[in-house]
N, C-alpha and C positions, 0 to 999 in steps of 0.2 A: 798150565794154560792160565794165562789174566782175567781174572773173575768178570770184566766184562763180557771179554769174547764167551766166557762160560755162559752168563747172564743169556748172551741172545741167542745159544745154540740147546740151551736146556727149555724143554718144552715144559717141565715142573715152572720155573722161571716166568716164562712165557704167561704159564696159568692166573699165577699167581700176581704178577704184572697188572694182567687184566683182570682181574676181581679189586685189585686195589685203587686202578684207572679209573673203573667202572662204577665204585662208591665218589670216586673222585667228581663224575661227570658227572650224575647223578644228583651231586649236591648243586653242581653248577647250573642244570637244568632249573632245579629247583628256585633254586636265585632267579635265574631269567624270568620262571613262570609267576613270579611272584612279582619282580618290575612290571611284568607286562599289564599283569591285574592292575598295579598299583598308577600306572602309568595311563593305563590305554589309550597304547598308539595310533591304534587306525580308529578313523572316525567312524558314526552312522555311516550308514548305505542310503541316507534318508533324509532332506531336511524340507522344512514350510517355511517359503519366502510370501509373505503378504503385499499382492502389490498395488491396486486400487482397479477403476471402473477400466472392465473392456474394452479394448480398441486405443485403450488409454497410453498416455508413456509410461507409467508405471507396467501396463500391462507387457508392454511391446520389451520393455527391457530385462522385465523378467521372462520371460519367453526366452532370450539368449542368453540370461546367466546360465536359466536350466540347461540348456543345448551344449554351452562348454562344459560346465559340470558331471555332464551327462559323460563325457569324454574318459571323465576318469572313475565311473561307476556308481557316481554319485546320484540319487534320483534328487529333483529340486519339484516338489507338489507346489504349484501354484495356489495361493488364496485370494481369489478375487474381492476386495473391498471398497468401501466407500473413496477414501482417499489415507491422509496420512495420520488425520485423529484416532479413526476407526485401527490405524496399523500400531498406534504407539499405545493405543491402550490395548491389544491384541498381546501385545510383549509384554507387558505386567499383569497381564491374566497368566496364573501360573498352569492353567486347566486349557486353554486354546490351542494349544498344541503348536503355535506360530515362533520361528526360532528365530527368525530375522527378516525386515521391513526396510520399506524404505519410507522416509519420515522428512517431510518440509521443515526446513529450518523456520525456527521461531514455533512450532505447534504448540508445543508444549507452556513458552512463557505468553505466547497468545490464547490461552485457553485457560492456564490457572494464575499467570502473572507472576511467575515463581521463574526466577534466575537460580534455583538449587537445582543440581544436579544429581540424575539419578543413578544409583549405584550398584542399579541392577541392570542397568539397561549399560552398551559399550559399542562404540562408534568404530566402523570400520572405513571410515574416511569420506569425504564428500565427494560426491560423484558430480553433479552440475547443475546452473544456474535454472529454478524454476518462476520463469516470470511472472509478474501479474498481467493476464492482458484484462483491458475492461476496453469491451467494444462496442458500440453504441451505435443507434440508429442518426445517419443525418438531418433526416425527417424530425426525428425529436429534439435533436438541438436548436433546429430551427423553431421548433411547435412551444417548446419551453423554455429556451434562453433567447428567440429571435437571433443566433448564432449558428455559424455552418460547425463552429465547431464544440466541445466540451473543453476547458479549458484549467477547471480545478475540481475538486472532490467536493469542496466545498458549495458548488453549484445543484449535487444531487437532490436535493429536498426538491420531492411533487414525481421525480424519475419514478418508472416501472423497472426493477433493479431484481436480478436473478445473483445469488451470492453463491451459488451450490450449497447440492446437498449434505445435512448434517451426516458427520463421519468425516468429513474430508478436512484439511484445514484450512481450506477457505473461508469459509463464514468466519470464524474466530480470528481470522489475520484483518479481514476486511471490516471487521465492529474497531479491532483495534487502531484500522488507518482512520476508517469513518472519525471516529472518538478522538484522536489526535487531532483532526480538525475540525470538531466543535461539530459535528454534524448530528442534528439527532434523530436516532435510528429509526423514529417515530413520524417523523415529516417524508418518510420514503416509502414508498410499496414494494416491500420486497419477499421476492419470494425463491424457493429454495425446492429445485426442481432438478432432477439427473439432467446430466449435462444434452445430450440428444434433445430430447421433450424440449431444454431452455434454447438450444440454435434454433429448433425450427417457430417457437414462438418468438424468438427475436427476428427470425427472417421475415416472419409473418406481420410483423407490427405490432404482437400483444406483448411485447419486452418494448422497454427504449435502450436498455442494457443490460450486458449480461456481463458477467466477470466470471474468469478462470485461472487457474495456477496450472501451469502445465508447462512441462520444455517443448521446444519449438517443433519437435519429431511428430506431434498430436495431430493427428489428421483432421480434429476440429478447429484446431489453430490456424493450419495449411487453409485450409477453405477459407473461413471469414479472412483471412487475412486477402483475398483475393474476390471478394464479393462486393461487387458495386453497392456504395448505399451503405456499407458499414465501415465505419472507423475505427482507429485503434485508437484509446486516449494518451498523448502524451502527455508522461507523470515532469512537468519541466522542473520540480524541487524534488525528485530524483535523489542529490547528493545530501539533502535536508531529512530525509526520508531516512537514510544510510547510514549519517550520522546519529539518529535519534534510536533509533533499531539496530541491535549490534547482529541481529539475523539476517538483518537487509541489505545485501547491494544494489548498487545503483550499476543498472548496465544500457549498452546504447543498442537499437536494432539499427544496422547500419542501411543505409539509403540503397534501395537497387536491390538486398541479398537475398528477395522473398522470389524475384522475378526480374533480371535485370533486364531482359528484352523490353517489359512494359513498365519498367522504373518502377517498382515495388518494391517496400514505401517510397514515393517519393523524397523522401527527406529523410533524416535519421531520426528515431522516435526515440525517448529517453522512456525507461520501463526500470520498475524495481523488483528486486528478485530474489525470493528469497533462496537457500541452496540446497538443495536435497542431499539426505544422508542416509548411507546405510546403517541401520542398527539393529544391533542382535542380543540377545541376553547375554549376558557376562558367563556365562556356562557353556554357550558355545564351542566345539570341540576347535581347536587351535589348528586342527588342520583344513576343516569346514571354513577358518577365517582367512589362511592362508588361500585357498582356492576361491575364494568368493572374491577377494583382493585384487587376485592375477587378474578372472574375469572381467573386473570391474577398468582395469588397466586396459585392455583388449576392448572393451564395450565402450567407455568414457574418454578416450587417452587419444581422440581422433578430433581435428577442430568443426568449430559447429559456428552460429551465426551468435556466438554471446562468449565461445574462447576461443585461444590459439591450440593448436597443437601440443599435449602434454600440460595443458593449464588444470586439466581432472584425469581422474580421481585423487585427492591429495590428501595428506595427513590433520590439514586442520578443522579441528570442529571447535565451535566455541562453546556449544552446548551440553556435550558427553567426553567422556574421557576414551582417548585411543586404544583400543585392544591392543594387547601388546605383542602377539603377533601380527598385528597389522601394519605396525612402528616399523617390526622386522622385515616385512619386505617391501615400505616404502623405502627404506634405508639400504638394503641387501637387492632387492631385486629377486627374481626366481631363485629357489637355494641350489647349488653347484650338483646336488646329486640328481635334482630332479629332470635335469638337462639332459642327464645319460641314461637314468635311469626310471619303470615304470613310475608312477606317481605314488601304488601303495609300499614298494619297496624300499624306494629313497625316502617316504615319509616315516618308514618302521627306521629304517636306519637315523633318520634325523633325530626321531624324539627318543630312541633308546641308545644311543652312544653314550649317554652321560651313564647312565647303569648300566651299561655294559662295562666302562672304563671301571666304577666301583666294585662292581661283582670283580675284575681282575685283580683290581686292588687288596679285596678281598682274601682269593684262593691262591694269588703268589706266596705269601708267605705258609697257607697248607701246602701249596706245591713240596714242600721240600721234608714233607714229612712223609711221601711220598717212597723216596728209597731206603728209608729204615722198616718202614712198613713193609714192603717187601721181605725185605732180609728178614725179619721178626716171623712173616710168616713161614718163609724156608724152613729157619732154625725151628718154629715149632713142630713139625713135621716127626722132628728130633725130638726135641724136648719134651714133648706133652707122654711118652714112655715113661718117661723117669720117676714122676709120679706113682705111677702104678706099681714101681721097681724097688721104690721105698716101701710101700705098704707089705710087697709081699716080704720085706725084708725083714721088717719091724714084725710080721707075723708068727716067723721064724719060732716055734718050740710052742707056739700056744693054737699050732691049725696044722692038722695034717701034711706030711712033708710029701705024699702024693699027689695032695690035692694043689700043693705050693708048684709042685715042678710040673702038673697039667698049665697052671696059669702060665707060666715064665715060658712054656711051648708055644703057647697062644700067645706070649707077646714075641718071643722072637720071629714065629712064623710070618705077623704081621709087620716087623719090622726089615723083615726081608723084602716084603714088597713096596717099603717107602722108595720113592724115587726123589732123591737131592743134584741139584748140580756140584759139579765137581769138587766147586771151590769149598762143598759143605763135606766131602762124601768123610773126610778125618773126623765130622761130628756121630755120622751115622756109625764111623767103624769105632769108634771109642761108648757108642750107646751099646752094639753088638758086647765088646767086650766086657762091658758091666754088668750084662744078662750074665755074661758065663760064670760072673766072681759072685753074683746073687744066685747063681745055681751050686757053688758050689758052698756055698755057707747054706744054702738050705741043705744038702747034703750032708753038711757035716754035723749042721744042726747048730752052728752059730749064727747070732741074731747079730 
C-alpha cells in the first residue's frame, strides 16, 4: 500500500498529524495575537468631539456626526464649548479628554501669530465656509455715521460692538481685522457677551452691532438675517481681505437665497470667511479618522448658500497637516470591503492583511518541516526501545541475567502494543527481532 494511502488510513498517523498541526497553529495563533496587540485594529467604542455654544452650528453638526457614528457602534460624547479657541486648546491639553474639534481657520495664527504648525494636533479636512456676519442696527448708522448704511470697519470708533465671548475665535480674528485697519480697539465699546444675551441687546438697541462666525445653518443667523431694522455689513474689500489672510476667503451671499419670495438680501452681500476644520490629535485611532471622514462627506458634501455640490469636505488645510488616513479616503473613497461588509469586520480585515500576509510569509517556509516531523515522530514510536536495548545489552555479565530478561519482557510486551502505520510496520518487526538477539546474548551471557 502507498505510504500516503497508509498515512490517511492510520489513526497512529492521524494522531500524530495532529499534535504536529496543532503546535503548527498554535504558533500561528500566537503570531496573530501579537499583530493584533501590536496593531490594534479596532478602535475605541468611545470618542469626545468638542463642538462649541448650543443651538450653535458647531453644536447642530456634532449632533449628526454622533447619530452616523452611532451606526457603527461608535459613541461620539459631545463637549459643549465656547467656540473654536476654547476647542484648539482643549486638543493640546493632554488631560481634557477631547479627541477631536472642530477649529476656525486662522484661530490659532489670530491668537498667537504663529504660522508654525502644530505636530500634535492633524486635520481631517475642511468641512465649510464660516462667515463673518457683523450686523448692525440702521438706527445707528444713522445716529453715528448720519448714514443708512455701515460701509467700512474702519468707521467703528464710538460703536457699541459685541465680538463674542472669550473661548471662541471670534474676538481674536476680529482685533486682527480691527488692527489691519488701523482701528483702535480703545475708541470702541466693546463687549464680549454669549451670543443670545448679545441678539437680544442688539434688538433691543443697547448693541449698534454685534459680530458673529458662524455657517449659515445657525438659527441666530436665519433670524437677524430677516429682522427688519438690522443689517448685514457688506465686507466690499472682501478679496483684499483674502489676499492678506491666507485663512480667509472671500465669499458672496447671493441676492434672494435667504428668502426669495421677499428678495432676501436684496443684493448680493460680499462676506469674508474664514473655513472650519476638523482636527483631532495625531493619535487618533485611523479608523475613528476614516469614519469621522465618511461622516463628514455625508454632513458637508450637500450645496449650501457659500458652495456647490461636492465643494466640502476637502483635503486642503493650509494650517495642519492631513491625517493620512484621511488623504486615503479623499483619494479611495469608502474602502471596497466596507461596502459588503460590517464596518468592524472589514476594518479588522483592512488594518491586519499586511500581518496576516507576513505571519504567512513567515510559517510557509516552517510549513514543510511539517512532514518529516511527522515521520520523525512515527519512527520514534520505534526508536526510543533501542535505547533501553543497549543498556540492557551493555549490562550483560555485570547485573543479574534474571533481572536482565524481566526487563527485555517488559520491553517487548510494550512493544507489542505500539501501533505504526504500515509503511513503518518492517521498523517495528526488525525492533521485535533485536529484543530476541539481546535475549539471547543475555542468555548466553555475551555482552
Amino acid at each position: 500500500m502507498p505510504e500516503s494511502t497508509d498515512l490517511r488510513r492510520s489513526p497512529v498517523a492521524w494522531r500524530e498529524l495532529a499534535w504536529s498541526v496543532g503546535a503548527f497553529v498554535a504558533l500561528a495563533a500566537l503570531l496573530l495575537m501579537a499583530a493584533y496587540v501590536v496593531l490594534q485594529p479596532n478602535p475605541p467604542r468611545r470618542v469626545v468631539l468638542a463642538t462649541g455654544v448650543e443651538q450653535g452650528a458647531y453644536d447642530r453638526f456634532g449632533r449628526r456626526y454622533a447619530e452616523l457614528l452611532q451606526r457603527h457602534g461608535i459613541t461620539v460624547e459631545l463637549r459643549a464649548t465656547q467656540g473654536a479657541a476654547e476647542n484648539l486648546d482643549l486638543l493640546r491639553r493632554p488631560d481634557s479628554g477631547v479627541d477631536i474639534a472642530f477649529v476656525q481657520g486662522g484661530t490659532d495664527q489670530a491668537r498667537a501669530g504663529s504660522d508654525k504648525p502644530d505636530g500634535e494636533l492633524v486635520s481631517l479636512g475642511s468641512l465649510f465656509y464660516e462667515p463673518l456676519w457683523l450686523f448692525y442696527r440702521e438706527d445707528a448708522a444713522q445716529r453715528l455715521l448720519g448714514a443708512p448704511r455701515l460701509e467700512s470697519l474702519t468707521q467703528l470708533p464710538r460703536w457699541r460692538l459685541d465680538v463674542g465671548v472669550e473661548g471662541s475665535g471670534l474676538p481674536p480674528l476680529m482685533a486682527r481685522l480691527l488692527e489691519a485697519n488701523r482701528v483702535d480697539l480703545g475708541a470702541l465699546q466693546l463687549s464680549q457677551q454669549p451670543l443670545t444675551p448679545a441678539v437680544v441687546e442688539l434688538l433691543e438697541g443697547r448693541l449698534d452691532a454685534l459680530a458673529l462666525a458662524s455657517a449659515p445653518e445657525a438659527s441666530m443667523v436665519q433670524m437677524l438675517l430677516q429682522t427688519p431694522g438690522i443689517r448685514l455689513h457688506d465686507f466690499v474689500q472682501a478679496e483684499a481681505y483674502a489676499r492678506r489672510f491666507p485663512f480667509i476667503s472671500a465669499v458672496t451671499l447671493p441676492r434672494g437665497v435667504v428668502d426669495l419670495a421677499h428678495d432676501l438680501p436684496g443684493a448680493d452681500v460680499r462676506l469674508v470667511a474664514p473655513t472650519t476644520a476638523l482636527l483631532a490629535r495625531a493619535s487618533l485611532h485611523p479608523a475613528l479618522v476614516q469614519l469621522f471622514v465618511q461622516a463628514a462627506q455625508e454632513i458637508h458634501g450637500t450645496p449650501g448658500w457659500f458652495q456647490r455640490k461636492g465643494d466640502f469636505p476637502h483635503a486642503a488645510d493650509a494650517e495642519h497637516p492631513l491625517a493620512p488616513e484621511a488623504l486615503r479616503v479623499y483619494r479611495s473613497g469608502v474602502p471596497w470591503l466596507q461596502r459588503y461588509l460590517p464596518f468592524w469586520l472589514a476594518n479588522l480585515a483592512d488594518r491586519m492583511w499586511v500581518a496576516l500576509l507576513a505571519i504567512v510569509a513567515v510559517l510557509l517556509p516552517l510549513s514543510r518541516v511539517l512532514p518529516p516531523l511527522v515521520e520523525y515522530r512515527i519512527r520514534s514510536r520505534v526508536f526510543r526501545w533501542y535505547g533501553q536495548l543497549r543498556e540492557i545489552e551493555g549490562a550483560v555479565g555485570r547485573r543479574e541475567t534474571g533481572e536482565l530478561l524481566h526487563e527485555l519482557e517488559q520491553i517487548d510486551e510494550r512493544v507489542g502494543r505500539v501501533i505504526v502505520p504500515l509503511s513503518h510496520a518492517d521498523e517495528l518487526y526488525a525492533l521485535r527481532s533485536h529484543i530476541q538477539l539481546v535475549r539471547r546474548r543475555v542468555v548466553d551471557g555475551v555482552g
